[in-house]
FIBA-39895 format. One record per residue (C-alpha): z, x, y; residue number from 1. Coordinates in nm, 4 decimals. Example, Ala and Ser with C-alpha at 12.3 -4.5 7.8 and 13.67 -1.06 7.14 Angstrom:
<recs>
{pz:0.7800; px:1.2300; py:-0.4500; i:1}
{pz:0.7140; px:1.3670; py:-0.1060; i:2}
</recs>
This chain:
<recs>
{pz:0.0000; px:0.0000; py:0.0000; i:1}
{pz:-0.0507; px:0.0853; py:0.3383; i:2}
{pz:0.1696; px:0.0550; py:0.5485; i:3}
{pz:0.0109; px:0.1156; py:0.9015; i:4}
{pz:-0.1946; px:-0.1406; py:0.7387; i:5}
{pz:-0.3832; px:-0.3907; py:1.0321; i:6}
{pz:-0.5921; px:-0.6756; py:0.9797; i:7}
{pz:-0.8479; px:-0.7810; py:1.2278; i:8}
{pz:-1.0720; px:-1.0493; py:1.2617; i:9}
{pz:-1.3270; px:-0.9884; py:1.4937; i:10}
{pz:-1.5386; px:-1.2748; py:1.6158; i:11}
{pz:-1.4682; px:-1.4445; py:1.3019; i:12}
{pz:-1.6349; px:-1.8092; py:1.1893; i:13}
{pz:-1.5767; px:-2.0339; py:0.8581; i:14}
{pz:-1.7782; px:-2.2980; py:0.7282; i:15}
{pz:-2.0733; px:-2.3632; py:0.4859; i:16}
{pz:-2.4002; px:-2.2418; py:0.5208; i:17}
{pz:-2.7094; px:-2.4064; py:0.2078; i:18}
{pz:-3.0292; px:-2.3693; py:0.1913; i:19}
{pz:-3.2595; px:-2.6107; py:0.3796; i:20}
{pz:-2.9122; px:-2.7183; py:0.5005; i:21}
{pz:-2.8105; px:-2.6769; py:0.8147; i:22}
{pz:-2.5182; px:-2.4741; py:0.8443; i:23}
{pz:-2.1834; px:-2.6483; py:0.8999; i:24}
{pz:-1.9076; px:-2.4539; py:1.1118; i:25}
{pz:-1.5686; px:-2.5317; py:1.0252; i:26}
{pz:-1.3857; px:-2.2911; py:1.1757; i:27}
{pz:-1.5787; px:-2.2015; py:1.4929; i:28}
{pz:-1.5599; px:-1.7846; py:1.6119; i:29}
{pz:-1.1935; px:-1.6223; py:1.6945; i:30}
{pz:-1.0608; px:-1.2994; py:1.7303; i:31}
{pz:-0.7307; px:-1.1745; py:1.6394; i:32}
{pz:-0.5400; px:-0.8897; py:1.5031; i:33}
{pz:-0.2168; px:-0.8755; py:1.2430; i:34}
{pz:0.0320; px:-0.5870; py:1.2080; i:35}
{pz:0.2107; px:-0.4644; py:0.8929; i:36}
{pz:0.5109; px:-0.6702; py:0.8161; i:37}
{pz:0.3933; px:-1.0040; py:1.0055; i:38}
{pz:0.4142; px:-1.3418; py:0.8535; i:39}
{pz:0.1416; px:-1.5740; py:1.0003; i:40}
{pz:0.1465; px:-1.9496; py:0.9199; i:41}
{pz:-0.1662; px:-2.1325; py:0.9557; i:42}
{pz:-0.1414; px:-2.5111; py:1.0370; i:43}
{pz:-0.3811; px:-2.8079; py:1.0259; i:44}
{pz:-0.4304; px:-3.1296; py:0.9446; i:45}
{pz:-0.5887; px:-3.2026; py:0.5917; i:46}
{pz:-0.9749; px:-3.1233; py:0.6257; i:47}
{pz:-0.9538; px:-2.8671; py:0.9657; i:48}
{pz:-1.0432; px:-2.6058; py:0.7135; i:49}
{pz:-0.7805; px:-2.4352; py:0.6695; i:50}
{pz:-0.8120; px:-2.3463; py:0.2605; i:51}
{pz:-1.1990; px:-2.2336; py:0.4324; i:52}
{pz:-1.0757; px:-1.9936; py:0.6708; i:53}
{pz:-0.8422; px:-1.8393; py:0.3450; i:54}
{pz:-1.1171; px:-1.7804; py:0.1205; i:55}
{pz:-1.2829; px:-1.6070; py:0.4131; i:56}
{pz:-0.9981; px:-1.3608; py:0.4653; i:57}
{pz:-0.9784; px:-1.3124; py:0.0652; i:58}
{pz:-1.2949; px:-1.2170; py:0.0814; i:59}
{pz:-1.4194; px:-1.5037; py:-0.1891; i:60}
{pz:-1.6166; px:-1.6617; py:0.1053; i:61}
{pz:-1.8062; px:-1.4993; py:0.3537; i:62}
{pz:-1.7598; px:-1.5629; py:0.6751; i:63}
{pz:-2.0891; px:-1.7393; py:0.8983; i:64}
{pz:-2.0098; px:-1.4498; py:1.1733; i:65}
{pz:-1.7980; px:-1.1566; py:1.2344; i:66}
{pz:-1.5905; px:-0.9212; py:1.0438; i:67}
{pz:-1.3048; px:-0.9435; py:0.8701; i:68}
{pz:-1.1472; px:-0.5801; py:0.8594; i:69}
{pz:-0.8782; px:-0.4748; py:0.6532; i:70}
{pz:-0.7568; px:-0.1026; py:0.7278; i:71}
{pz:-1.0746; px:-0.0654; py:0.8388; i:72}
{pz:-1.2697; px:-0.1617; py:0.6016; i:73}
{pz:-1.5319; px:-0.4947; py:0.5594; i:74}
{pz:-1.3330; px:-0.6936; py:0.3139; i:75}
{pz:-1.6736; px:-0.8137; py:0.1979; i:76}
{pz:-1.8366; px:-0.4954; py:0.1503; i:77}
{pz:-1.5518; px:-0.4187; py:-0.0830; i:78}
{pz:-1.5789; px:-0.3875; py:-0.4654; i:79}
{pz:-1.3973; px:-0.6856; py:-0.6090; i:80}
{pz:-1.1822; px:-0.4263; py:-0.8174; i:81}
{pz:-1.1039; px:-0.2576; py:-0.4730; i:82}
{pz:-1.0542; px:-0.5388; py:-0.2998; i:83}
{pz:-0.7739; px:-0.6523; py:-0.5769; i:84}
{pz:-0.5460; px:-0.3664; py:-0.5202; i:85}
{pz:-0.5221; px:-0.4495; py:-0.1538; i:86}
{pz:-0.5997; px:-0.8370; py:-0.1362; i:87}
{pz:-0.3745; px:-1.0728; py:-0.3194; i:88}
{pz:-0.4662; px:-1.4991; py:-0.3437; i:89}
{pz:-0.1623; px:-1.7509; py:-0.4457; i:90}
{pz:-0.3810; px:-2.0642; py:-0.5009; i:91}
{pz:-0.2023; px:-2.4272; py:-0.4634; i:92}
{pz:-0.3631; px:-2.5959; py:-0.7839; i:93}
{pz:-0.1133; px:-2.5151; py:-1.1064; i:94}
{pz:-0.2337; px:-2.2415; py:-1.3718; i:95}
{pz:-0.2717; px:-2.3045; py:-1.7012; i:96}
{pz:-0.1159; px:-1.9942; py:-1.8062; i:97}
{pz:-0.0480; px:-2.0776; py:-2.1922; i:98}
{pz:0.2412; px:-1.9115; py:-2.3840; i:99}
{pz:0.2985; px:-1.6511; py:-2.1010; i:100}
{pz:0.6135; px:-1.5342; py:-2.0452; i:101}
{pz:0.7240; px:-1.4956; py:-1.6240; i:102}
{pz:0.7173; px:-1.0893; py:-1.7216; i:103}
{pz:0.3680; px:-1.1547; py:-1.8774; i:104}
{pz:0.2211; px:-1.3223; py:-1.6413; i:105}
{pz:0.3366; px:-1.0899; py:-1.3645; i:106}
{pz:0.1842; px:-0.7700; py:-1.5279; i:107}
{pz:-0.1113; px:-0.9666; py:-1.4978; i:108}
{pz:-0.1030; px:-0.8144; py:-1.1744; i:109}
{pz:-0.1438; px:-0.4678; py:-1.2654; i:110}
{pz:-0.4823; px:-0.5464; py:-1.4055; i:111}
{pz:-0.6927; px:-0.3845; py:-1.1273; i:112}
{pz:-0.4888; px:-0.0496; py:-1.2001; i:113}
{pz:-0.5364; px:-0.0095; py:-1.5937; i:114}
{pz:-0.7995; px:0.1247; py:-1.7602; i:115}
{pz:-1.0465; px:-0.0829; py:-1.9919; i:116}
{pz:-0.7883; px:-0.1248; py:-2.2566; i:117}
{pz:-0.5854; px:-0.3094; py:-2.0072; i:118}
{pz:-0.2839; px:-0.1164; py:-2.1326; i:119}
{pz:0.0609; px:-0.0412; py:-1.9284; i:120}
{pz:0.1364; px:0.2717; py:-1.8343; i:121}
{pz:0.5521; px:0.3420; py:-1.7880; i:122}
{pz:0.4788; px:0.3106; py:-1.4140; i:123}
{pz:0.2655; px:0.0190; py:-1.3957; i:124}
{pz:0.6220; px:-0.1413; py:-1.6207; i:125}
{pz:0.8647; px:0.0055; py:-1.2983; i:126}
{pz:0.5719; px:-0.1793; py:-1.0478; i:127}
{pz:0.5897; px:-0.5396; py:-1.2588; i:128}
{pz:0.9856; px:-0.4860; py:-1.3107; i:129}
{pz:1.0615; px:-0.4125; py:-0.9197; i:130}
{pz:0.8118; px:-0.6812; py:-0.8127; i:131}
{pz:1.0272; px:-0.9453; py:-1.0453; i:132}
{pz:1.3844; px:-0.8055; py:-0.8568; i:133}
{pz:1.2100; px:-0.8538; py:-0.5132; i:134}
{pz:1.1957; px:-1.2401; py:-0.5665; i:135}
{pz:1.5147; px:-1.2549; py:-0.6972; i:136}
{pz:1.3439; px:-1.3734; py:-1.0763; i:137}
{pz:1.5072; px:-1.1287; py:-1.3054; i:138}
{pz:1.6242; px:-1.4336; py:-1.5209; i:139}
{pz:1.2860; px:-1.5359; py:-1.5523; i:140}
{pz:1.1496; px:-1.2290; py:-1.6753; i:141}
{pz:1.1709; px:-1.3288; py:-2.0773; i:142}
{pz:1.1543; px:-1.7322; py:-2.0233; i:143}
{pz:0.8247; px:-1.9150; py:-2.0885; i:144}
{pz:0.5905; px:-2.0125; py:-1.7756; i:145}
{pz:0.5849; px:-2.3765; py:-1.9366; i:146}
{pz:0.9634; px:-2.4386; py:-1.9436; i:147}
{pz:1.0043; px:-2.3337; py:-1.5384; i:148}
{pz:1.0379; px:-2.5542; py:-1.2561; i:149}
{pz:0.8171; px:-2.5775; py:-0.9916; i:150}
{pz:0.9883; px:-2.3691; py:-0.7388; i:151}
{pz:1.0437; px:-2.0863; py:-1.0376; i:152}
{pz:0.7001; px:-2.0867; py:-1.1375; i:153}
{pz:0.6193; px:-2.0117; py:-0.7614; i:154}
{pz:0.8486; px:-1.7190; py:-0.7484; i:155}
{pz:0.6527; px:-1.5562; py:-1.0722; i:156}
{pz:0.3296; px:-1.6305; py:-0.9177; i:157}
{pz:0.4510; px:-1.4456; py:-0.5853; i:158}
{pz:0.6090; px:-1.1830; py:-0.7878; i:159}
{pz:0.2504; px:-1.1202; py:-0.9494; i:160}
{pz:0.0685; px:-1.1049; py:-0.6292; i:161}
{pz:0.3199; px:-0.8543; py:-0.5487; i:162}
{pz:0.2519; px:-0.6781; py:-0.8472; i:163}
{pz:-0.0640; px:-0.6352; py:-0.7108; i:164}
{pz:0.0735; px:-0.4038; py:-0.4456; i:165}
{pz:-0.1545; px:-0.5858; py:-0.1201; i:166}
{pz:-0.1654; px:-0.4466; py:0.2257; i:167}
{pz:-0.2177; px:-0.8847; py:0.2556; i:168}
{pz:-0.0955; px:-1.1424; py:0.0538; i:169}
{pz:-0.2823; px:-1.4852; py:0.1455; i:170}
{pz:-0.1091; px:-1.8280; py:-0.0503; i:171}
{pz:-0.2769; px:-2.1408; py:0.0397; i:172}
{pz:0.0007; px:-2.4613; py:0.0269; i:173}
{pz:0.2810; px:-2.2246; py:-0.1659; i:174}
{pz:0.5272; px:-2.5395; py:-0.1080; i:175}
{pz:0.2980; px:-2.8045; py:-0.1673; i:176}
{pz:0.5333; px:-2.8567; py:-0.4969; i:177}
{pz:0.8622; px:-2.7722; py:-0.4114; i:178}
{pz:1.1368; px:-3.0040; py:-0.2873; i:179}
{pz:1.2887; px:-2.9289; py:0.0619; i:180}
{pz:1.5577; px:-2.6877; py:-0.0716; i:181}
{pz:1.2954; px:-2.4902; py:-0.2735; i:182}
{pz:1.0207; px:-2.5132; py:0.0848; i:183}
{pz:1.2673; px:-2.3232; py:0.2663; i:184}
{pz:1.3752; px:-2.0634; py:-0.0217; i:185}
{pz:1.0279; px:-1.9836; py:-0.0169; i:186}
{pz:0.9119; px:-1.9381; py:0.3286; i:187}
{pz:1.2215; px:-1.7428; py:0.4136; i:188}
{pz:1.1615; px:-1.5271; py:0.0852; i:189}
{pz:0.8295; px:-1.4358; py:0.2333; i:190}
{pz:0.9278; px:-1.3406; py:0.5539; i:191}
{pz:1.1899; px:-1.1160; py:0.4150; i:192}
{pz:0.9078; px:-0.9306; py:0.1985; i:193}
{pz:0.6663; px:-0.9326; py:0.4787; i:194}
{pz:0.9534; px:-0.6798; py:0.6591; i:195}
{pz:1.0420; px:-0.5361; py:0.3650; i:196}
{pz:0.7235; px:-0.4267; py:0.1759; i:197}
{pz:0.5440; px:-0.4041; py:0.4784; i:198}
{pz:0.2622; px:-0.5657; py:0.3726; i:199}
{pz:0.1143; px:-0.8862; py:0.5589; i:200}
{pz:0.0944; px:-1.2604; py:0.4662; i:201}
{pz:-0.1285; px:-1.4995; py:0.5480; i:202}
{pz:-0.0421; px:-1.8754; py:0.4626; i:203}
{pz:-0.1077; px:-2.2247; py:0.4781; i:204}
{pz:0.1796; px:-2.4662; py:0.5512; i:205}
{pz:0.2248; px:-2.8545; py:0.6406; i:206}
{pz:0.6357; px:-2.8182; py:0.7018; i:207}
{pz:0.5639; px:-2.7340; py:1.1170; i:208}
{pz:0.9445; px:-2.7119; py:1.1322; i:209}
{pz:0.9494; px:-2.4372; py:0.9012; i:210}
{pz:0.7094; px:-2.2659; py:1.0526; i:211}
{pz:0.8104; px:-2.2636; py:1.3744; i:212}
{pz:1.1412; px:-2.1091; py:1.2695; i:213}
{pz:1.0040; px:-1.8393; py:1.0381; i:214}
{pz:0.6454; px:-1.7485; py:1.1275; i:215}
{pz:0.5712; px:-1.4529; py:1.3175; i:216}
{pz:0.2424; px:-1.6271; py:1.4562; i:217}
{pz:0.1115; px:-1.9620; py:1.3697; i:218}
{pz:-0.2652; px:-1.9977; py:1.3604; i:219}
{pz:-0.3142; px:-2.3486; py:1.4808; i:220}
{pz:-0.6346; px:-2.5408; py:1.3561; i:221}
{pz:-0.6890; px:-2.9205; py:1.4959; i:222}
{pz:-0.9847; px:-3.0781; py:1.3575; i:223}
{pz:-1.2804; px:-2.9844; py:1.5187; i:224}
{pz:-1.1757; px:-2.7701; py:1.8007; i:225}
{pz:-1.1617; px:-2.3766; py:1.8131; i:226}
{pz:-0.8589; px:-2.2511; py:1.6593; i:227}
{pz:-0.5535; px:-2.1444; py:1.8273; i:228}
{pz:-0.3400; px:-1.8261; py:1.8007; i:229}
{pz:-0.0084; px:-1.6891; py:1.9183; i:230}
{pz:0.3592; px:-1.6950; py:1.8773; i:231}
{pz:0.5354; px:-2.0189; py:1.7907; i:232}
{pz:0.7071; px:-2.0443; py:2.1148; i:233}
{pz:0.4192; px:-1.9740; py:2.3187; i:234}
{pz:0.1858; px:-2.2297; py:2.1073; i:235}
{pz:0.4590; px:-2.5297; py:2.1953; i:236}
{pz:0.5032; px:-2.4364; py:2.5764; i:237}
{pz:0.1571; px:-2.3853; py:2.6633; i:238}
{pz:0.0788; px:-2.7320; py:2.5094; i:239}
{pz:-0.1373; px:-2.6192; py:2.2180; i:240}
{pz:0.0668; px:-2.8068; py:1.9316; i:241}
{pz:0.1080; px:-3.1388; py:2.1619; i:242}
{pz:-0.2366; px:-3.1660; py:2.2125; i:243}
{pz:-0.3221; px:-3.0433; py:1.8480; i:244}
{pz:-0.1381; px:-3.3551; py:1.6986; i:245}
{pz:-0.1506; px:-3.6442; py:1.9737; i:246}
{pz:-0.2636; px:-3.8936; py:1.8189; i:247}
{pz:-0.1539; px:-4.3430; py:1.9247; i:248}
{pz:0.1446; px:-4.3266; py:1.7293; i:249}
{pz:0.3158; px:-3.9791; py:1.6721; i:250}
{pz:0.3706; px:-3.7150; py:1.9570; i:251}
{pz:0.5329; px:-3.3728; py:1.9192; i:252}
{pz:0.8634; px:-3.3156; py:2.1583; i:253}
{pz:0.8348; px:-2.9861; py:2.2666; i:254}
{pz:1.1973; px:-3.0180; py:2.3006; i:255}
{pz:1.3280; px:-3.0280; py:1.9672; i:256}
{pz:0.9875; px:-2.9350; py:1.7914; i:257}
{pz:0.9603; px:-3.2398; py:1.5995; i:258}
{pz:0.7210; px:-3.5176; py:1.5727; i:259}
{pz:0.8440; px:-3.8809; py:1.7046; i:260}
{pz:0.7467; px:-4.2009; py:1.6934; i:261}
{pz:0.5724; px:-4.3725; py:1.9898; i:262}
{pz:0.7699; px:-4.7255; py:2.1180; i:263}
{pz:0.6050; px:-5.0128; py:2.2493; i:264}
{pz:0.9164; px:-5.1705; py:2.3836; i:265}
{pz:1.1388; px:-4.8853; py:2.4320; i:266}
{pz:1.4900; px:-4.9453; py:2.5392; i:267}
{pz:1.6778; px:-4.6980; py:2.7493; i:268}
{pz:2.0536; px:-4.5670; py:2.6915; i:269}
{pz:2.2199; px:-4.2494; py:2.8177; i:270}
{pz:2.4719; px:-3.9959; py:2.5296; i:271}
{pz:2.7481; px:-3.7657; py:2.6532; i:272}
{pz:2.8915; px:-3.5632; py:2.3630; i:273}
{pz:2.8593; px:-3.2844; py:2.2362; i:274}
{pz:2.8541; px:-3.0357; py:1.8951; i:275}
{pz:2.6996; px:-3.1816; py:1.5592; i:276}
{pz:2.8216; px:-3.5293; py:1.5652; i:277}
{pz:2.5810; px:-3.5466; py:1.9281; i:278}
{pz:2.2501; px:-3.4171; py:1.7781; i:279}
{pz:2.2907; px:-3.6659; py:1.4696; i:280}
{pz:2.4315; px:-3.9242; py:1.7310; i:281}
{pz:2.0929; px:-3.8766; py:1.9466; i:282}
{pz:1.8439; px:-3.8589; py:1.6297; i:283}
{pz:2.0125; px:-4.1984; py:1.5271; i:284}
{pz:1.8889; px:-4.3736; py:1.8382; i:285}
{pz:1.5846; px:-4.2403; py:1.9081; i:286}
{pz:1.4727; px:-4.3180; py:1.5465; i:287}
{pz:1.6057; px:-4.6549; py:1.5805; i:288}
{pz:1.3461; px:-4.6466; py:1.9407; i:289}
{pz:1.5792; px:-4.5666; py:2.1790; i:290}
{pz:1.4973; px:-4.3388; py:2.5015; i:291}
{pz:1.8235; px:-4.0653; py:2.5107; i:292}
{pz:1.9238; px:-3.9598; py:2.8506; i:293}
{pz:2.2233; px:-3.7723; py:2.9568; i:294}
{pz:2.1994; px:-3.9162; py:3.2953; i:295}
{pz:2.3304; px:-4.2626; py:3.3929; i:296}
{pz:2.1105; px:-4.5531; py:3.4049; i:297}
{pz:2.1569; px:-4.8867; py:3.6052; i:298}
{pz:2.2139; px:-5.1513; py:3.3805; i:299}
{pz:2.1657; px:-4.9065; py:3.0731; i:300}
{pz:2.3987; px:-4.8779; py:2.8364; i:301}
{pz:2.6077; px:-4.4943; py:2.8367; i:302}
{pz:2.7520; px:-4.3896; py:2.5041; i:303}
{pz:3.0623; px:-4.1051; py:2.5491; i:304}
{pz:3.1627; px:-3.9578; py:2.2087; i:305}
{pz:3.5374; px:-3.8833; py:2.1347; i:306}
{pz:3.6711; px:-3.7167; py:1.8686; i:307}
{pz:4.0506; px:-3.8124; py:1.7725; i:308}
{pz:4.2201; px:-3.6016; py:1.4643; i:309}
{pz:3.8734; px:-3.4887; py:1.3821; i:310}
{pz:3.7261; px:-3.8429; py:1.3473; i:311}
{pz:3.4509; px:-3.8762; py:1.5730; i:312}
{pz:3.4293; px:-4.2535; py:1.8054; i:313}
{pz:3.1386; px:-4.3991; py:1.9885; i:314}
{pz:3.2461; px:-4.5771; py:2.3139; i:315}
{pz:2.9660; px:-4.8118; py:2.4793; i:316}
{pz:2.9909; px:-4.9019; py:2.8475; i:317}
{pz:2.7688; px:-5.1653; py:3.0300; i:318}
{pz:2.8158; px:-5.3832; py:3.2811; i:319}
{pz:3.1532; px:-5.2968; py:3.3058; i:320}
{pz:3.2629; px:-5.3752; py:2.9920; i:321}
{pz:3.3283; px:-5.1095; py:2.7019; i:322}
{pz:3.3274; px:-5.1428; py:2.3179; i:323}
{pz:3.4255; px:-4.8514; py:2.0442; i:324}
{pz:3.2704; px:-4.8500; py:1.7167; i:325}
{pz:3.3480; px:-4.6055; py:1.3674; i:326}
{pz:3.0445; px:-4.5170; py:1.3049; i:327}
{pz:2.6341; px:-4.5006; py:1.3645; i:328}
{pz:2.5740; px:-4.7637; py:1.1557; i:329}
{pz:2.8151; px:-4.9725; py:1.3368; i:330}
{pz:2.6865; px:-4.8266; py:1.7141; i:331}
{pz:2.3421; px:-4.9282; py:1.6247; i:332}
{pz:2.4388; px:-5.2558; py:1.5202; i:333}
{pz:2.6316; px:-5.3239; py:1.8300; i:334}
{pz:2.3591; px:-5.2130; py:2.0815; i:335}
{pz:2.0813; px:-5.4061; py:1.9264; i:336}
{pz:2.3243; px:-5.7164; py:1.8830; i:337}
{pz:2.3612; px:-5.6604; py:2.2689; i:338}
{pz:2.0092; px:-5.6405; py:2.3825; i:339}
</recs>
């Protein structure tokens, strides 16, 4: 691996080109560059061609325009074996990997490094060993593929890439499977190899919350329009991601970096609180269509939460009058009883 490694796309496009058909852009021209040790997250609605632009990169597709450059080098004027000892592809559809074992099916990833025979040498055994320790799978290593879970069968396949020893690792969907528990495991194991091997990953993601957390950059691809690239932060304040996903019903806060619901008939109330019970407080109301101020309203009702002996109380004043509830449930209740 190299670790100085840098991957640059230079005037890049994606799409489909047939003969006697005209050609079909899906990813129109860009230009950017990734470091050693980044973790970029590319994001998209479903048909914005994102699994496109990742065969490009892999090299399995080439591009309509432009380079793609890895260390240098035109990843699709590389030998294939070349290109697998510093390319490796975690695909989102399920392998039917047979009676493998998870240390079988990682050695799998030595491949481009043996000889005809395809036989192991002692070092190529330390490589598939050390790769199986990096995703924490050591208890997989003698247990069949077919009798894992989803989330361990990911960690094997990762562990093979790795095996693989990439300067870039591209996965298209690698949580597509996994339940929420498992999504984040995952994404925050990859961004701890990224640092740690040094080598770069590419990926495609539909959790924008987890990506906005852990991605070094986020490559942001709305349907039809030219892609967009940057840091997380500077994607949601220039307006990129807002404008990416408007759509009649759902807008993304660039306050909390979520999506919400759009109200017809939204009804206004102001919060004063603070701590966990507040954000859960706040999250309540606006999913039951409420408008969350912290500023006082005429005629609005203002919501102040106390905590007594650790149990937290909602107070509701309006018009001079003031109620206390127990709980959300019962807050919500009471302010929709009283509108």
């Amino acid at each position: 691996m190299t670790t100085s490694m840098r991957l640059q796309l230079q005037a890049v496009s994606a799409g489909y080109s047939e003969r006697r058909q005209p050609t079909k852009v899906v990813v129109p021209p860009f230009t950017e560059s990734l470091d050693a040790g980044q973790l970029v997250c590319l994001i998209g609605p479903n048909g914005a061609g994102k699994s496109t632009l990742l065969r490009t990169l892999a090299g399995i597709q080439k591009p309509l325009s432009g380079q793609v450059l890895l260390n240098g080098h035109d990843v699709h004027r590389m030998s294939a074996s070349d290109r697998a000892k510093h390319i490796s592809v975690v695909l989102t559809q399920k392998m039917e990997v047979g009676l493998f074992t998870g240390y079988g099916l990682v050695a799998m990833g030595r491949h481009p490094y043996t000889a005809w025979s395809g036989q192991l040498s002692e070092s190529d055994h330390a490589v598939v060993m050390r790769s199986i320790e990096m995703v924490g799978a050591e208890k997989l290593a003698d247990q069949s593929i077919n009798t894992m879970s989803d989330g361990e069968r990911q960690k094997i396949m990762i562990a093979r890439a790795l095996a693989q020893e990439p300067d870039l690792l591209i996965l298209d969907e690698p949580t597509a499977f996994l339940d929420l528990p498992r999504r984040v495991e995952t994404l925050v194991l990859l961004r701890d190899l990224a640092r740690e091997v040094g080598c770069s990953i590419v990926l495609s993601i539909h959790d924008l919350d987890l990506a906005l957390r852990l991605a070094d950059r986020i490559w942001l691809l709305p349907q039809g329009a030219p892609i967009q690239v940057g840091m997380p932060e500077e994607l949601v304040l220039n307006g990129a991601f807002e404008a990416a996903f408007e759509s009649a019903n759902v807008a993304f806060d660039a306050e909390t970096g979520a999506f919400k619901t759009r109200e017809k008939n939204v009804r206004h109330v102001s919060l004063k609180g603070d701590g966990v019970t507040y954000i859960w407080t706040r999250r309540a109301l606006e999913r039951a269509g409420y408008a969350v101020s912290e500023r006082l309203g005429t005629g609005q009702p203002h919501i102040e939460i106390e905590t007594l002996a650790d149990n937290p109380r909602w107070q509701v004043n309006v018009d001079n009058q003031s109620t206390r509830y127990a709980s959300i449930e019962s807050l919500l209740l009471g302010l929709n009883n009283s509108s």
